[in-house]
C-alpha positions in Angstrom: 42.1 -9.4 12.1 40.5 -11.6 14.7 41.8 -9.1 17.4 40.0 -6.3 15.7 36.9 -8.3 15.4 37.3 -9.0 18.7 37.0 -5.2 19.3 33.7 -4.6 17.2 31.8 -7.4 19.1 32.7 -6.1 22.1 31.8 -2.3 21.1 28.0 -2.1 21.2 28.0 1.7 19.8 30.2 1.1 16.7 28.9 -2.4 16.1 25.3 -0.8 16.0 26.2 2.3 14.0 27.8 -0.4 11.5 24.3 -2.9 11.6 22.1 1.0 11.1 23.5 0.9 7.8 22.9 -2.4 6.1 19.6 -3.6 4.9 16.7 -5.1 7.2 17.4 -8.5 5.2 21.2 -8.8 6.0 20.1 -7.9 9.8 18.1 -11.4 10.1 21.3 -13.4 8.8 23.4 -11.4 11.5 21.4 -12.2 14.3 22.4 -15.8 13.9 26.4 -14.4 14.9 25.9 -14.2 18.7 23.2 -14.1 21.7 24.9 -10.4 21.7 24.1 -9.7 18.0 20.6 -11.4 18.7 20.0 -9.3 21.2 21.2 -6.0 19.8 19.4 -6.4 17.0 15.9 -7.0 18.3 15.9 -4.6 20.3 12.9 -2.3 20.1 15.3 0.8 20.2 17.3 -0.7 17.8 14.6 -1.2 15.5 13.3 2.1 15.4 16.7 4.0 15.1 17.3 1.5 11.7 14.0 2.4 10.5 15.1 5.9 10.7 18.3 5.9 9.3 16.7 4.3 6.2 14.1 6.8 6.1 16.2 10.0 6.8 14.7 11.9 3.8 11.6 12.1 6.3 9.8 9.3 4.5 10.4 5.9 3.6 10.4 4.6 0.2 9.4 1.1 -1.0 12.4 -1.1 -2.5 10.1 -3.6 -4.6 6.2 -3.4 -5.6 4.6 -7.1 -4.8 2.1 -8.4 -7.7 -0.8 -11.0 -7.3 -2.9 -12.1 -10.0 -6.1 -11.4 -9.3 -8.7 -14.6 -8.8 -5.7 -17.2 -9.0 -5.5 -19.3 -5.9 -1.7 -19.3 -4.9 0.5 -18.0 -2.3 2.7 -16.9 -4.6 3.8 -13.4 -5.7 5.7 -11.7 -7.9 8.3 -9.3 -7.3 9.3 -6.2 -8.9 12.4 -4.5 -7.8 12.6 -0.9 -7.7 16.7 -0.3 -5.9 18.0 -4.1 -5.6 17.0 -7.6 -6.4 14.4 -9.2 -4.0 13.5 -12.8 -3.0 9.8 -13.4 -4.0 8.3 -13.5 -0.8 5.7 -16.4 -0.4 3.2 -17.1 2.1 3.4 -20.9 2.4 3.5 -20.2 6.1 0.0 -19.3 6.6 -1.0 -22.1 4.1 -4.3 -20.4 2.3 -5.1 -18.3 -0.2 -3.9 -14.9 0.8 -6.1 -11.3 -0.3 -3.5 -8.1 -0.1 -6.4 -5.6 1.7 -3.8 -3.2 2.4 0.1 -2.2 2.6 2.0 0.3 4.8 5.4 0.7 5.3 6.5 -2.8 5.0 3.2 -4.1 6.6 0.3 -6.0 5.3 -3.3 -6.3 6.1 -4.6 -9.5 4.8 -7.8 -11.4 4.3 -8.0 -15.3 4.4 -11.2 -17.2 3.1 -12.3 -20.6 4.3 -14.9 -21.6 1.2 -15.9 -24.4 3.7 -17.2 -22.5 6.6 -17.7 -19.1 4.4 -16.1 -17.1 7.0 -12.9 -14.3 6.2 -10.0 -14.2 8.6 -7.9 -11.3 8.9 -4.3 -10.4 10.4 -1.4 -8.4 10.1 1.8 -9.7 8.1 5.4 -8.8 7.6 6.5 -10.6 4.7 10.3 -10.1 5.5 10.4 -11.8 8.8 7.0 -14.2 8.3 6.0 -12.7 11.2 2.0 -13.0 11.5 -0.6 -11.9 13.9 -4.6 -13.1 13.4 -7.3 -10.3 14.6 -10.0 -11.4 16.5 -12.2 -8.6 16.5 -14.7 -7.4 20.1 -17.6 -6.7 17.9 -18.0 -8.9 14.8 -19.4 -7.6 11.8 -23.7 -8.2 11.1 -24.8 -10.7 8.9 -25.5 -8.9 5.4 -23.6 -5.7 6.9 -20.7 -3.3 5.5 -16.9 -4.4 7.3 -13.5 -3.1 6.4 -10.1 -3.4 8.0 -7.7 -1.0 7.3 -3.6 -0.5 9.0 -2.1 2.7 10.4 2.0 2.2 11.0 4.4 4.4 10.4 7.9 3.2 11.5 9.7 6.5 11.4 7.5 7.8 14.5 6.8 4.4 16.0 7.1 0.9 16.0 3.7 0.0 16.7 0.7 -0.1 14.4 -2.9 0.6 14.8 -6.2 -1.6 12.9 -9.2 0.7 11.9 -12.3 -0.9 11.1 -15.3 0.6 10.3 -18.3 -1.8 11.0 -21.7 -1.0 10.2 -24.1 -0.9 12.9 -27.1 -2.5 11.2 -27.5 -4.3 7.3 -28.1 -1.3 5.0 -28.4 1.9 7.6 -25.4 4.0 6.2 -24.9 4.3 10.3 -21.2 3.1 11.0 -19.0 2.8 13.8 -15.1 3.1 14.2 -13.2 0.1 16.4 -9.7 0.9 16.5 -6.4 -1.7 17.9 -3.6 -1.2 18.9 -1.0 -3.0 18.6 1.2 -1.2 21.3 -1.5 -2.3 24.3 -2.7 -5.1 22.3 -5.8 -4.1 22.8 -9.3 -2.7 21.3 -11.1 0.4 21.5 -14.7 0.0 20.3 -16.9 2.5 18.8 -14.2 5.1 19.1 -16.2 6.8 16.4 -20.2 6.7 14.9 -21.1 8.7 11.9 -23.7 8.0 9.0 -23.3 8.4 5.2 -25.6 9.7 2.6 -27.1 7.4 -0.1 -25.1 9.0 -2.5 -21.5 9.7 -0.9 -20.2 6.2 -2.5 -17.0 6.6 0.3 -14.9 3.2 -0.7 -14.1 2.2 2.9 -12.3 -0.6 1.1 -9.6 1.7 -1.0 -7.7 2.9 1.8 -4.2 5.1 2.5 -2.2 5.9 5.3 0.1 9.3 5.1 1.0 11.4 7.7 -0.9 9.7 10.4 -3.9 9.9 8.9 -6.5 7.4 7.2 -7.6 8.1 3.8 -10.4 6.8 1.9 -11.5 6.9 -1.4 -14.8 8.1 -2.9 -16.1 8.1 -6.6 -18.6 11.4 -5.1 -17.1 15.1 -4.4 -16.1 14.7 -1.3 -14.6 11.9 0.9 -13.2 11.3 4.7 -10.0 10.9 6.7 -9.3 10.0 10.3 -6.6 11.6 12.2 -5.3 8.1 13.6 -4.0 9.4 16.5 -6.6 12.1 17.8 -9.3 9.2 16.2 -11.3 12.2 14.8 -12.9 11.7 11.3 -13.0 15.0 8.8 -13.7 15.8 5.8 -11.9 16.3 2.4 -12.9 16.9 -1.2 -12.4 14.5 -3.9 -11.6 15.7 -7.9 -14.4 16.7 -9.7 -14.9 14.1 -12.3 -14.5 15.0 -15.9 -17.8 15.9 -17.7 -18.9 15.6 -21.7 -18.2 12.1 -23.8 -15.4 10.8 -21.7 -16.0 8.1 -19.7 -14.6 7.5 -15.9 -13.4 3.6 -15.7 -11.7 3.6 -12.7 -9.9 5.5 -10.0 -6.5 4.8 -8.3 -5.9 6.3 -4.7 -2.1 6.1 -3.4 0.8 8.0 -1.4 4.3 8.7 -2.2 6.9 11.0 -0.1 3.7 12.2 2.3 1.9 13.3 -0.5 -2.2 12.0 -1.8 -2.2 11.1 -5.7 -5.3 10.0 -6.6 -5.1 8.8 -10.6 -8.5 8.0 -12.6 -8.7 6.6 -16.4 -10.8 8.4 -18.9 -12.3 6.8 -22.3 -13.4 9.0 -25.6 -14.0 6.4 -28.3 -10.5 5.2 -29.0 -8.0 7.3 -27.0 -7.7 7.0 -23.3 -6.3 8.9 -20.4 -4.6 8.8 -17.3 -5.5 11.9 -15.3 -2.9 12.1 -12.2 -4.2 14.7 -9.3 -2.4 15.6 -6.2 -3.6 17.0 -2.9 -2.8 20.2 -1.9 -0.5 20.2 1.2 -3.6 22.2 3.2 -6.1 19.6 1.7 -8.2 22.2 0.2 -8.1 21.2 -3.2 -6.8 18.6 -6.0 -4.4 19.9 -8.5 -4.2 18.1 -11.9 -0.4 16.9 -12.0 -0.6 16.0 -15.3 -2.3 13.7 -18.4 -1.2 10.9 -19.7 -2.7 9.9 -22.8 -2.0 6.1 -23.4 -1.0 6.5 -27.1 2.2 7.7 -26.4 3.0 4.3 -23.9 2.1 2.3 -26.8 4.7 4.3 -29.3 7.5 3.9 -27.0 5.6 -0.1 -26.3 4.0 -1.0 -29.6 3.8 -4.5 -27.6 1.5 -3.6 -25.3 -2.6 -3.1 -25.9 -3.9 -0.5 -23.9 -7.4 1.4 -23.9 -8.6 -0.6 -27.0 -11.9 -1.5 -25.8 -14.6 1.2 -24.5 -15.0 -0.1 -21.1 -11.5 -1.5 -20.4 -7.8 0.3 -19.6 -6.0 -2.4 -20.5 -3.8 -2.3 -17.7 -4.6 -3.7 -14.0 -3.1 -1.6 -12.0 -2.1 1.8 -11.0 1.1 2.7 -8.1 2.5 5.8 -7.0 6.9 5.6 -6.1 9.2 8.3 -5.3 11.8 9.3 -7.9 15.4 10.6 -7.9 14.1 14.2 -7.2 11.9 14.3 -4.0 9.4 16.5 -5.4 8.6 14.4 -8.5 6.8 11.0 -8.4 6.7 7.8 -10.8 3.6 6.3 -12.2 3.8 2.9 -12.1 1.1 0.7 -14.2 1.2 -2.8 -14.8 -0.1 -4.6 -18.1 0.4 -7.5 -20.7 3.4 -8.6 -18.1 5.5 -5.4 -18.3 5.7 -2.8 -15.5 6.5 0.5 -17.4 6.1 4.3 -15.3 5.9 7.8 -16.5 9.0 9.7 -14.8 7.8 12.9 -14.2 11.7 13.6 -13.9 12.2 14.1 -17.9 8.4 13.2 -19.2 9.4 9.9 -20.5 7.6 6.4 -20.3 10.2 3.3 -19.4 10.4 0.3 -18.6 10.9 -1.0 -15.1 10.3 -4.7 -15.1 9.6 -8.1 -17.5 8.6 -11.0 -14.9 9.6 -13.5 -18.5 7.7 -16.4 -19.4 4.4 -17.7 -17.5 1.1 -16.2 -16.6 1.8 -12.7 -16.9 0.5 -9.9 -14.5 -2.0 -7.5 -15.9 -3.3 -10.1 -18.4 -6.9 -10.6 -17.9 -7.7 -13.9 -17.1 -10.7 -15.9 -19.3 
């Protein structure tokens, strides 16, 4: 046994076409084997070709969904596994009260406030290996002016990552200018990009999504934008046409799953509400309605839970798009009352995913 060990240290090729095939969490225990392991593993190359063999489908597809209460001051977060059990990640590391602004592909874009010298602080996070890397931007935003940050990384093409922000160029102008990082150079390219909005367009520069190289933003109007991250060219693309008559539009969910846009948006009529789900066309000339979900049948199959009994509220907190047995098909995965249930478009069925137990329960408003 020792002899054949012997052999599998000393055989980079097999040993590394072993480590491609465990998970990313078992590969930081096993670079505490050797200097040779260390190094193996670390290795950019290395890296890439594991990120690939996990995505081999063509896309990669999250293992867990990580839940914050919203307005509660605590590194902590809950975890809900979607394949295997997960460790809650927390971020004691970084010692502050942590905003999510964004994920992608195992990456996090985060926002840190310092109540003391009312200024935000922003880096780039990977919650596996506590790996952290503050921004410090060329051209800060204006006082009183419009800032987001948003994260392009896609580890099946690369693995580097890219930081878009768009700045406004003066306090209320609608004029706005693109500065773009990257990670790869470690360096920033400002005002890559300058284009003005209408008073009207209502573009959510916050609600961002990455999917197939391109940046996607959310907009409450009929149409919306997208940069091609690479080429750093900004386009247009049309948005659902709201629903007209007595139902009322609470809110809108923008997401990806296996490369594809899902944009979900909850309707009220008196006491019945609605999840409409819409997908983009692959061409991105049009939404399709995927389907509605009315509400009432969740609560049949969960009498527990209370959803869409007030006019201006869904009763849930929070809307997430995951890939399902069947590539084609998607799960809708809302969170309320504690419980993480999805609709499986698989066999049309609402179940349940997750119970966190006892404690202050995600998706419970707090008083």
């Amino acid at each position: 046994m020792i002899s054949s060990a012997e052999k599998l240290g000393n055989n980079q090729d097999l040993l590394a076409q072993i480590l491609l095939r465990l998970p990313a969490k078992s590969l930081i225990k096993f670079k505490c084997v050797s200097k040779q392991w260390l190094s193996l593993i670390s290795n950019p190359h290395f890296c890439l070709s594991h990120t690939r063999h996990q995505g081999r489908e063509g896309f990669l597809h999250p293992t867990a969904l990580l839940l914050k209460v919203q307005y509660v001051l605590s590194p902590e977060f809950d975890v809900v596994p979607l394949k295997h059990f997960s460790q809650v990640p927390f971020f004691h590391y970084i010692s502050t009260h942590v905003n999510i602004l964004q994920s992608c592909n195992g990456l996090f874009v985060c926002e840190t406030y310092d109540d003391d010298s009312n200024v935000s602080e922003y880096f780039i996070c990977n919650p596996t290996t506590k790996q952290f890397k503050k921004l410090s931007f060329l051209q800060n935003p204006i006082k009183g002016g419009e800032f987001y940050v948003s994260l392009a990384f896609d580890p099946l093409q690369s693995p580097h990552y890219k930081i878009i922000v768009v700045r406004e160029v003066l306090e209320n102008s609608l004029i706005f200018e693109l500065d773009i990082y990257a990670s790869e150079s470690d360096s920033w390219k400002v005002a890559t990009t300058i284009f003005e909005t209408k008073e009207g367009d209502c573009i959510a520069f916050e609600d961002s999504v990455f999917c197939n190289g391109k940046l996607h933003w959310n907009s409450y109007e009929d149409q919306s934008l997208y940069l091609d991250v690479d080429k750093e060219c900004l386009q247009m693309m049309p948005m659902p046409t709201p629903l007209r008559g007595n139902r009322l539009e609470i809110y809108r969910y923008f997401g990806e799953s296996g490369g594809r846009l899902y944009l979900a948006a909850t309707y009220h009529a008196y006491i019945d509400l609605d999840l409409y789900v819409h997908q983009m066309a692959s061409d991105y000339s049009h939404w399709f309605l995927k389907h509605r979900l009315n509400m009432g049948d969740a609560m049949e199959v969960f009498p527990e839970l209370n959803l869409g009994c007030h006019p201006f509220s869904s009763g849930f907190s929070g809307v997430s798009f995951v890939g399902s047995e069947r590539k084609e098909e998607v799960k809708v995965v809302i969170w309320a009352d504690g419980k993480i249930i999805c609709y499986d478009f698989n066999d049309g069925a609402w179940k349940m995913i997750h119970d966190p137990g006892p404690g202050l329960k995600i998706g419970t408003p707090i008083e």
